[in-house]
C-alpha positions as CSV (number, residue, x, y, z in Angstrom):
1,X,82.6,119.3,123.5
2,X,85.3,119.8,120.9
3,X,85.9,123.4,120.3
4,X,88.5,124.6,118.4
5,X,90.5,121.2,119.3
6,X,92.4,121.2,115.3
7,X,94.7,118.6,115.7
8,X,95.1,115.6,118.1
9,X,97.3,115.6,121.4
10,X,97.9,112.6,121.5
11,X,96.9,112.4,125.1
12,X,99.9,114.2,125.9
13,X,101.0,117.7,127.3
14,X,101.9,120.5,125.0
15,X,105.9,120.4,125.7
16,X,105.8,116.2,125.6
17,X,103.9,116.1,122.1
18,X,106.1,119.0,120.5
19,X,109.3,116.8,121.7
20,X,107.8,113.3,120.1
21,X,106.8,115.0,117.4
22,X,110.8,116.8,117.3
23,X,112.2,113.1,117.5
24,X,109.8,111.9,115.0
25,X,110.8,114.1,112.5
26,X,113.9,113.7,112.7
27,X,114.0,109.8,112.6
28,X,112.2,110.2,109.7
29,X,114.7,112.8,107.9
30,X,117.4,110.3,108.5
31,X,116.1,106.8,108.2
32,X,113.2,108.0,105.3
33,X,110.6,105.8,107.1
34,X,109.5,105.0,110.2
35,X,106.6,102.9,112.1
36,X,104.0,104.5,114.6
37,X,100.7,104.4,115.2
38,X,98.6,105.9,112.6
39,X,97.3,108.5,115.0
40,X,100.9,110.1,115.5
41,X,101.5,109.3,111.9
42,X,98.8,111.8,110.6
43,X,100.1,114.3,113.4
44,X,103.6,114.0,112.2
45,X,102.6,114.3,108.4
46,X,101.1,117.9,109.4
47,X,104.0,118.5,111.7
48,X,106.9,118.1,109.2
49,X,105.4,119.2,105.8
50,X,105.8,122.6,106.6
51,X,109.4,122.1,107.3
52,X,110.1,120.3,104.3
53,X,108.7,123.1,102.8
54,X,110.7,125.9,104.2
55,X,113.9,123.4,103.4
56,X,113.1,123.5,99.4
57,X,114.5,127.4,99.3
58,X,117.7,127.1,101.4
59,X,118.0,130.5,103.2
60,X,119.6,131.3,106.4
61,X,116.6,132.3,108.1
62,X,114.8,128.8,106.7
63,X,117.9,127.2,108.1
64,X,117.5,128.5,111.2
65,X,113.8,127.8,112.2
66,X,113.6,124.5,110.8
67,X,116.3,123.7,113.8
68,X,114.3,125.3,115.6
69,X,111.9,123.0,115.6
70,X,114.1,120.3,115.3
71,X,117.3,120.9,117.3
72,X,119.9,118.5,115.6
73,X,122.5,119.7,113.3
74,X,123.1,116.8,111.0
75,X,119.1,116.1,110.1
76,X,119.1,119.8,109.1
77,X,122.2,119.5,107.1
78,X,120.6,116.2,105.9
79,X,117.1,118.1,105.5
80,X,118.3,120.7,103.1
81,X,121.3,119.0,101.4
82,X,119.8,115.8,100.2
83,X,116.0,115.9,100.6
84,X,115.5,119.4,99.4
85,X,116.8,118.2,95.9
86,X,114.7,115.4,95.5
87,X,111.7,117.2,96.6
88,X,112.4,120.8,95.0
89,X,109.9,120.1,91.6
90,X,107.0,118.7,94.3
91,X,104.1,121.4,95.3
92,X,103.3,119.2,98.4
93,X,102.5,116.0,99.5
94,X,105.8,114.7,100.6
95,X,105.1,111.7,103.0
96,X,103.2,108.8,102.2
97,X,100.9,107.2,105.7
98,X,100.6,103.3,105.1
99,X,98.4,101.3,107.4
100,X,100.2,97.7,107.8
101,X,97.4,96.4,110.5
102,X,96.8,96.2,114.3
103,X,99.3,95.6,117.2
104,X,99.8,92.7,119.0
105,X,99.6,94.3,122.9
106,X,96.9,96.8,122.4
107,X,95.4,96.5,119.0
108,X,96.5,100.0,118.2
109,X,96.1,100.7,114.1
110,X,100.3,101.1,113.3
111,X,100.8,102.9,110.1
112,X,104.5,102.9,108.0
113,X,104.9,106.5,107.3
114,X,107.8,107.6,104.6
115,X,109.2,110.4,102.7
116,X,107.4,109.7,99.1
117,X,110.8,110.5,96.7
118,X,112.5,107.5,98.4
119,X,110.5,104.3,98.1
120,X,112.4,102.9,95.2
121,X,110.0,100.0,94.9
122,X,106.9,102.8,94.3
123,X,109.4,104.7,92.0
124,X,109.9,101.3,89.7
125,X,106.6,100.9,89.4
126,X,106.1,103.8,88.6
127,X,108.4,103.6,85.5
128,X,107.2,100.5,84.3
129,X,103.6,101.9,84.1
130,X,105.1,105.2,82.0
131,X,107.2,102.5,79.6
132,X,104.0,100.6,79.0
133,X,101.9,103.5,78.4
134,X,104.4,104.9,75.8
135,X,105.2,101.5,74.3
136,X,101.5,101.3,74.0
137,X,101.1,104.5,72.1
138,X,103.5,104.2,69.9
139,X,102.1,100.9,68.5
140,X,98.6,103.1,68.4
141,X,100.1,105.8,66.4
142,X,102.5,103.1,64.4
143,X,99.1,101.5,63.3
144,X,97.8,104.9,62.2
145,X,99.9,105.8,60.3
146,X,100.6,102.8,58.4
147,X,96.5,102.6,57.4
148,X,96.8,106.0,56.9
149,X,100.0,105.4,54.5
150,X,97.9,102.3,53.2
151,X,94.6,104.9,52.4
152,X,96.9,107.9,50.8
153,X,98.3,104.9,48.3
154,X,94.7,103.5,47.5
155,X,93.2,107.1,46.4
156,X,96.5,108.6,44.6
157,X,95.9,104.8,42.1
């Protein structure tokens, strides 16, 4: 039976899943995106979305039990210098799990799973969809207004 099993260990003990999980998070502070198996991804995603969190409001005491968790100086300077910034006007939702297929060896599902504010290609898209959409508007309201200049001309004669 499963009860109260809430998250997956991985088939690992307690103190061997919080250190992957550690080393996970911090690969993925300082290289934005790494590749794992989907199952760890999905445990990592709930593992360091509360510690981005905490890093948005930069406080002494948030300081000191994100490295806590995470025990390296330089990915909590990184953590709260130059992620915190790009992720302080975002309520949540700050890693992105993509599958990219099976592995060779064991046919384990591998997923890619980044930090969301730095996939520049995703961002570009992004901004080309926004320029349409407003490029498409204006012609819209261009349109109306020149029938509606066209209609004000045709009941003033």
């Amino acid at each position: 039976m499963r009860h109260n099993k809430k998250f997956n260990h991985l088939g690992r003990k307690s103190a061997h899943r919080g250190a992957m999980l550690s080393n996970m998070a911090c690969s993925l502070i300082l290289h934005k995106r790494i590749v794992t198996t989907t199952a760890k991804a999905k445990a990592l995603r709930m593992y360091v979305e509360p510690l981005l969190t905490r890093a948005k409001e930069d406080t002494t005491a948030n300081r000191r039990l994100v490295f806590a968790e995470l025990k390296q100086k330089a990915v909590v300077t990184e953590l709260f210098q130059n992620i915190a910034e790009k992720i302080a006007n975002r309520p949540g939702g700050y890693t992105r799990i993509l599958r990219t297929g099976y592995r060779l060896g064991d046919a384990a599902e591998m997923s890619m799973i980044e930090l969301v504010d730095y996939n520049e290609n995703m961002l570009k898209d992004a901004k080309k969809s926004e320029k349409k959409a407003t490029r498409r508007a204006g012609k819209k309201s261009a349109a109306k207004s020149e029938s509606a200049e066209a209609e004000a001309t045709e009941a003033a004669e």
